[in-house]
C-alpha beads as a LAMMPS data file, in Angstrom:
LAMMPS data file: protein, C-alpha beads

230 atoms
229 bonds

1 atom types
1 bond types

-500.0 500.0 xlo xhi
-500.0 500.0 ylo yhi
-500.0 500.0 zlo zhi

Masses

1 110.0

Atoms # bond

1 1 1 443.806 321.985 458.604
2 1 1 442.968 323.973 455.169
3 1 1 445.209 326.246 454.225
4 1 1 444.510 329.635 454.564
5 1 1 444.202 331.560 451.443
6 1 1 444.521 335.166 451.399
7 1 1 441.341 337.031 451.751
8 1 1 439.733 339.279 449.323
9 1 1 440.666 342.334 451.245
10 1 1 444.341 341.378 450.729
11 1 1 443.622 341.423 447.212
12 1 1 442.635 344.910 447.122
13 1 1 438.977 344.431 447.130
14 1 1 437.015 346.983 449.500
15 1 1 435.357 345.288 452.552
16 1 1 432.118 346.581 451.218
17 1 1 432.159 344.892 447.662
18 1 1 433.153 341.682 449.935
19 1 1 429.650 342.255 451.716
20 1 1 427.556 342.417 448.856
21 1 1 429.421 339.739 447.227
22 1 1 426.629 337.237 448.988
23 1 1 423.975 339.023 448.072
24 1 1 424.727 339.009 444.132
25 1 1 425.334 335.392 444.605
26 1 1 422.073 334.028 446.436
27 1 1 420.087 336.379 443.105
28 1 1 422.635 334.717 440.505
29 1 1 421.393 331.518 442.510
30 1 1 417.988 332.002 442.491
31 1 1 417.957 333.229 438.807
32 1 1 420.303 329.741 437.695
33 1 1 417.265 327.842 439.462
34 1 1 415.320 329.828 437.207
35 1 1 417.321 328.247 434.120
36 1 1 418.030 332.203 433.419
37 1 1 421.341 331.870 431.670
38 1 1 422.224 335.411 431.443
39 1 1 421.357 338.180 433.250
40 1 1 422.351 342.462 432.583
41 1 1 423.222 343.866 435.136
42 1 1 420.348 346.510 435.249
43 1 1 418.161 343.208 436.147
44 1 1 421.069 341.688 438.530
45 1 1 421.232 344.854 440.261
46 1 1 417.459 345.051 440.890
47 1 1 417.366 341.552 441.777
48 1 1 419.961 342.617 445.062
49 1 1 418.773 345.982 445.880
50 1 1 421.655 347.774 444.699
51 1 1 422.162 350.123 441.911
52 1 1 423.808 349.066 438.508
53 1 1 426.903 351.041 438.811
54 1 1 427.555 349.793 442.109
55 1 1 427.232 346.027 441.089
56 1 1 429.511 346.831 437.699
57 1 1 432.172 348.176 439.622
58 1 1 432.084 345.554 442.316
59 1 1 431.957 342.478 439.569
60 1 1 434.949 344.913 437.829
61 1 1 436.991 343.794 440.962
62 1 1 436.770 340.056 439.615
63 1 1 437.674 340.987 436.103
64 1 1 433.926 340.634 435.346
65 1 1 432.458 342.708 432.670
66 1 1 429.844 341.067 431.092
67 1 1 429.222 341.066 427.657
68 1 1 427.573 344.303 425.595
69 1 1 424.054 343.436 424.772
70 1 1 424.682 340.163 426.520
71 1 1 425.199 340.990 429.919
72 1 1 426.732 338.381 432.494
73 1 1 426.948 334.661 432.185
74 1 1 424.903 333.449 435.260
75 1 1 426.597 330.077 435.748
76 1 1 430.533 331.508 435.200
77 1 1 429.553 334.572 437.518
78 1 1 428.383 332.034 440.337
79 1 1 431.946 330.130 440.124
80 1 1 433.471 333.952 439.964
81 1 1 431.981 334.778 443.074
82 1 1 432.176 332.189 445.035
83 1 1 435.836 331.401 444.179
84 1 1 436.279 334.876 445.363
85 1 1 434.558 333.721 448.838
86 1 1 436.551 330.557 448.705
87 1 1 432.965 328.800 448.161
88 1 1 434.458 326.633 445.735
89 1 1 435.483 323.901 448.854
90 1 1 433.720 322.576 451.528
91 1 1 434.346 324.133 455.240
92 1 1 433.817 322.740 458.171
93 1 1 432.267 324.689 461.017
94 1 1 432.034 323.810 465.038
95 1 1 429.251 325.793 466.883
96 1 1 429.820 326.331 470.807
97 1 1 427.170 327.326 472.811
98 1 1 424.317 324.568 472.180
99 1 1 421.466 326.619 473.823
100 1 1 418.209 327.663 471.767
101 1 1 420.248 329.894 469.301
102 1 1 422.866 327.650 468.925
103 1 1 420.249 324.863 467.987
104 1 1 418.658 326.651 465.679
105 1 1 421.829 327.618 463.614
106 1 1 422.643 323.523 464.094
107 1 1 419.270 322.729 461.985
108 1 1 419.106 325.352 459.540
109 1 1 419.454 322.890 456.493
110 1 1 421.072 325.853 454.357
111 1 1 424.731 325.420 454.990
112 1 1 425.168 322.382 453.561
113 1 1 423.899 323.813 449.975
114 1 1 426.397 326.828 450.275
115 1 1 429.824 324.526 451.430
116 1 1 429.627 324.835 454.900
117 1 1 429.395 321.768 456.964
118 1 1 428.469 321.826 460.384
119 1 1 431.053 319.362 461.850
120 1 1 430.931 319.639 465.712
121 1 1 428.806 321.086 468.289
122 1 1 430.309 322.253 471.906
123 1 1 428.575 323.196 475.371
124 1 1 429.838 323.316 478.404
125 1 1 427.192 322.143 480.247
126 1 1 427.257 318.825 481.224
127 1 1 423.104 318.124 481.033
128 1 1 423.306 319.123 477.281
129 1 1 426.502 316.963 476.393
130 1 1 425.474 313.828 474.645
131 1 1 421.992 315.474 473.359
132 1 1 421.427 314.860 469.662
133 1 1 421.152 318.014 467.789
134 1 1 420.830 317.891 463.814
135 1 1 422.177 314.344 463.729
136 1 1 425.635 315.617 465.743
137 1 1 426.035 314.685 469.378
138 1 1 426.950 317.168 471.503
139 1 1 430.591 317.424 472.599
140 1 1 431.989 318.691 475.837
141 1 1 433.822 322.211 475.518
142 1 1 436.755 320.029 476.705
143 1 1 437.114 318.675 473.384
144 1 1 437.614 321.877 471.742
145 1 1 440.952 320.808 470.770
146 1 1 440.483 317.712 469.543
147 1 1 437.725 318.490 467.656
148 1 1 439.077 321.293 465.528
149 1 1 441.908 318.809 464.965
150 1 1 439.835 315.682 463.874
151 1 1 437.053 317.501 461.809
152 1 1 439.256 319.957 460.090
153 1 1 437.463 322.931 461.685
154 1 1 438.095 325.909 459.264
155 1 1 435.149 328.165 460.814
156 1 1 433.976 328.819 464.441
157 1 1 430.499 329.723 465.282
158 1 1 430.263 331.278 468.813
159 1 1 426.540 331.041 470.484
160 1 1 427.987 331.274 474.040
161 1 1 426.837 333.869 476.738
162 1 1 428.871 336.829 476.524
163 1 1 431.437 335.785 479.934
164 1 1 432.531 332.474 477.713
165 1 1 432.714 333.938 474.463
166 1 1 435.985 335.655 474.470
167 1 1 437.974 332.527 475.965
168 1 1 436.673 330.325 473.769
169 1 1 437.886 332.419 470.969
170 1 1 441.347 332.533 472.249
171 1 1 441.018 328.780 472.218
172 1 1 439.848 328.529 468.157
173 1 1 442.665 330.697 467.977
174 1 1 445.337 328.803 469.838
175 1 1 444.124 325.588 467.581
176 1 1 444.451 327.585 464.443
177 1 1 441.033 328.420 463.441
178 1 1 441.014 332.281 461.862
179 1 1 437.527 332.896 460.544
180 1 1 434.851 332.985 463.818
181 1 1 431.141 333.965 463.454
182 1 1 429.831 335.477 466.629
183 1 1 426.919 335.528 467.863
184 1 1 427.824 336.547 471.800
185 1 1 426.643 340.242 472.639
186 1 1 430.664 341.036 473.350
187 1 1 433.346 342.439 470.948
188 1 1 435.901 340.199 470.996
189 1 1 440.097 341.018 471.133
190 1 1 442.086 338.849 468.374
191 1 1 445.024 339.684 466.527
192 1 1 444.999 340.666 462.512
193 1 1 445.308 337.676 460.937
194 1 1 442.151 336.370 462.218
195 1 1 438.325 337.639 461.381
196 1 1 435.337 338.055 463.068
197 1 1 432.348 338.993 462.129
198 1 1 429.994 339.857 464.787
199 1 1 425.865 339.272 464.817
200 1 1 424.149 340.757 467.047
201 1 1 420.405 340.808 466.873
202 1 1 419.576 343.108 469.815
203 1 1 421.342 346.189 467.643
204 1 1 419.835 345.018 464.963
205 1 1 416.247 345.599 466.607
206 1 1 417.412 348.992 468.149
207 1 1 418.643 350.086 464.930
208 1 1 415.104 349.354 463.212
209 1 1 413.053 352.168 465.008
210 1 1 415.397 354.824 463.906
211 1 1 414.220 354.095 460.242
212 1 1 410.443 353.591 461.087
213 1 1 408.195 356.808 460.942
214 1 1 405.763 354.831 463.272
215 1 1 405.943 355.580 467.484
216 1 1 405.429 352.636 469.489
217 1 1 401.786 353.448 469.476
218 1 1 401.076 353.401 465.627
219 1 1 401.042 357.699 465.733
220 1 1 403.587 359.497 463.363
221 1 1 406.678 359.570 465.565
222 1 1 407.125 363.393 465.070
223 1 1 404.233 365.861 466.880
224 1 1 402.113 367.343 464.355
225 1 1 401.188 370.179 466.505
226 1 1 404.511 372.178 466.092
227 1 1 405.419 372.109 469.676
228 1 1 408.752 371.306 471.160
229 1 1 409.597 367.644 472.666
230 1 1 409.773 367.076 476.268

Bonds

1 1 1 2
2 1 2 3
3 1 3 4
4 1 4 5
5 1 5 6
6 1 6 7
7 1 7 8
8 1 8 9
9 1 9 10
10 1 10 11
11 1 11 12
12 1 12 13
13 1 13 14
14 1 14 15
15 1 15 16
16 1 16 17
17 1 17 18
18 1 18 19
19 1 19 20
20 1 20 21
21 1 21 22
22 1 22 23
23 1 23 24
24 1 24 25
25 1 25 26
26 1 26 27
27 1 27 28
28 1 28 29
29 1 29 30
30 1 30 31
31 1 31 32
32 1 32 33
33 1 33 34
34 1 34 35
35 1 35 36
36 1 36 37
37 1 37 38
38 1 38 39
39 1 39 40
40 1 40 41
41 1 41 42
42 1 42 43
43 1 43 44
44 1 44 45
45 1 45 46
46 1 46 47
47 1 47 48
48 1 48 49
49 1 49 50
50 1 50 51
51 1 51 52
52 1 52 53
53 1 53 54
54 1 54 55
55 1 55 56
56 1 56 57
57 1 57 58
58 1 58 59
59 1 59 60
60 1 60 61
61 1 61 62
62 1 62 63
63 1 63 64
64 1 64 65
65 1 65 66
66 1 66 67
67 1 67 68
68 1 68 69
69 1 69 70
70 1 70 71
71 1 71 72
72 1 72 73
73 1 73 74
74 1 74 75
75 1 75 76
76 1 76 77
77 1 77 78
78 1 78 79
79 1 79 80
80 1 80 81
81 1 81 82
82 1 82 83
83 1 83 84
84 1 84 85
85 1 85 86
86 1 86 87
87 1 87 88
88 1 88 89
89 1 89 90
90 1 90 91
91 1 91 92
92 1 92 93
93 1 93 94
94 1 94 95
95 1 95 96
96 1 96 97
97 1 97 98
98 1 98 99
99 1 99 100
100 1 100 101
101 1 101 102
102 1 102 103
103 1 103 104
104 1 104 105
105 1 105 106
106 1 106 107
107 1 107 108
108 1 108 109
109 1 109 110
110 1 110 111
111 1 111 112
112 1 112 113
113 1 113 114
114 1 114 115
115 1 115 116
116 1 116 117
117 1 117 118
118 1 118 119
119 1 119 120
120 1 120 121
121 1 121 122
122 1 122 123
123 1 123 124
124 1 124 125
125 1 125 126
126 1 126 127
127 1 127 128
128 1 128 129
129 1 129 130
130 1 130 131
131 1 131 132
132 1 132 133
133 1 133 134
134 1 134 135
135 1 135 136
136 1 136 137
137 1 137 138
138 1 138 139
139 1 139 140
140 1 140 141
141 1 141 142
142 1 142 143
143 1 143 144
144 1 144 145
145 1 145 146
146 1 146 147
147 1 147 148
148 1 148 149
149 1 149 150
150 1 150 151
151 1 151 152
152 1 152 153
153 1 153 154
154 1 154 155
155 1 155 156
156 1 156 157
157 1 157 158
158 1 158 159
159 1 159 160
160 1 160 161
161 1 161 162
162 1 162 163
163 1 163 164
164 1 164 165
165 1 165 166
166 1 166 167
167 1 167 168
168 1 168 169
169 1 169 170
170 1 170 171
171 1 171 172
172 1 172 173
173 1 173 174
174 1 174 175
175 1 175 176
176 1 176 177
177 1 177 178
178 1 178 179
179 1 179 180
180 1 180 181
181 1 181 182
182 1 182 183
183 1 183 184
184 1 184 185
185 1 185 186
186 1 186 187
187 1 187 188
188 1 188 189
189 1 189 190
190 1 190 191
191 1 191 192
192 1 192 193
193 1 193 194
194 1 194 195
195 1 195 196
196 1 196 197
197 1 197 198
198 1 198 199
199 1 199 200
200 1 200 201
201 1 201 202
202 1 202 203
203 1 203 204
204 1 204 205
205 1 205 206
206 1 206 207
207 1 207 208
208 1 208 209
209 1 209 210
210 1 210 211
211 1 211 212
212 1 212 213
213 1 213 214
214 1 214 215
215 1 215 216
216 1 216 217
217 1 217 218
218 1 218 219
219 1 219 220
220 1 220 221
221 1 221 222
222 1 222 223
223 1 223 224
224 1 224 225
225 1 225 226
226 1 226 227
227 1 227 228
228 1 228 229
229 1 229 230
């Protein structure tokens, strides 16, 4: 299996610089596309939604300053960055859970450009094993095991209903996978060395209408009249 090494946040690097590490990346991206070779970071800032003292400091914790009058060096700053993600290799990912969420995640054709392979898919239910999703058969849950072992899983992508999720994280874990993605509405227990970053749509949603002005009916969501809520 690839060798772990250490994270960013070992380094010293704040888990919030780590976050918007992605997001300066997919705009240095999209500008190299652009055959932009250099970019200040007033422009690179705008670009990611963030403000340019932010993004300085946050490059400042890869020893990236840019040039005076220059700015940043689009190409160097995309090996920076993703170096600092360990982008600079190819991983290979198993997704388990093979229902409509964890087919879409199997055909979204935007891993591959970013080093992530999708190497396995698992389900435990027996009507969906042998299905052909994105070109990969699907494997009995089983074959965790096995898998992991023979595809060199680095990454594991949980799409399971919330009951399965947690077990099939102790099982990554017992085969030696430390990184997991999940997508189960459950927060899972696993010890320090391994992360987890947790999607979860339905908070996502809830979250929204805090931040929208709007009621459900299209009418400001505070009463104009002065008088007090029910």
């Amino acid at each position: 299996m690839t060798r772990r090494t250490p994270r960013p946040r070992e380094r010293g690097i704040p888990e919030a610089t780590v976050a918007r590490l992605p997001v300066y990346l997919r705009a240095l991206q999209a500008l190299d596309d652009q055959g932009t070779p250099t970019v200040s970071s007033e422009d690179l800032a705008s670009i990611a939604g963030v403000n340019s003292a932010k993004l300085r400091k946050d490059l400042s914790h890869l020893g990236s300053y840019g040039t005076r009058g220059v700015g940043y060096d689009v190409e160097y700053l995309i090996y920076q960055i993703s170096r600092e993600l360990g982008l600079t290799q190819d991983w290979s990912v198993a997704i388990i859970g093979i229902g409509n969420l964890g087919r879409a995640l199997a055909n979204y054709g935007g891993f591959g450009s970013r080093g992530f392979r999708i190497a396995a898919l698992l389900d435990a239910d027996s009507s969906i094993v042998g299905d052909k999703v994105a070109g990969l058969s699907v494997r009995h849950i089983d074959a965790l095991e096995d898998v992991v072992e023979g595809e060199d899983v680095s990454i594991g992508v949980i799409a399971t209903p919330a009951a399965a999720a947690q077990s099939v994280c102790d099982r990554l874990i017992g085969c030696g996978v430390t990184s997991v993605l999940n997508f189960a509405p459950v927060v899972l227990n696993v010890p320090p060395s391994v992360d987890v970053r947790k999607v979860d749509l339905s908070i996502e949603l809830q979250i929204l209408p805090s931040t929208n002005n709007e009621s459900p009916t299209g009418t400001a969501g505070r009463s104009g009249s002065g008088s007090p809520g029910a």
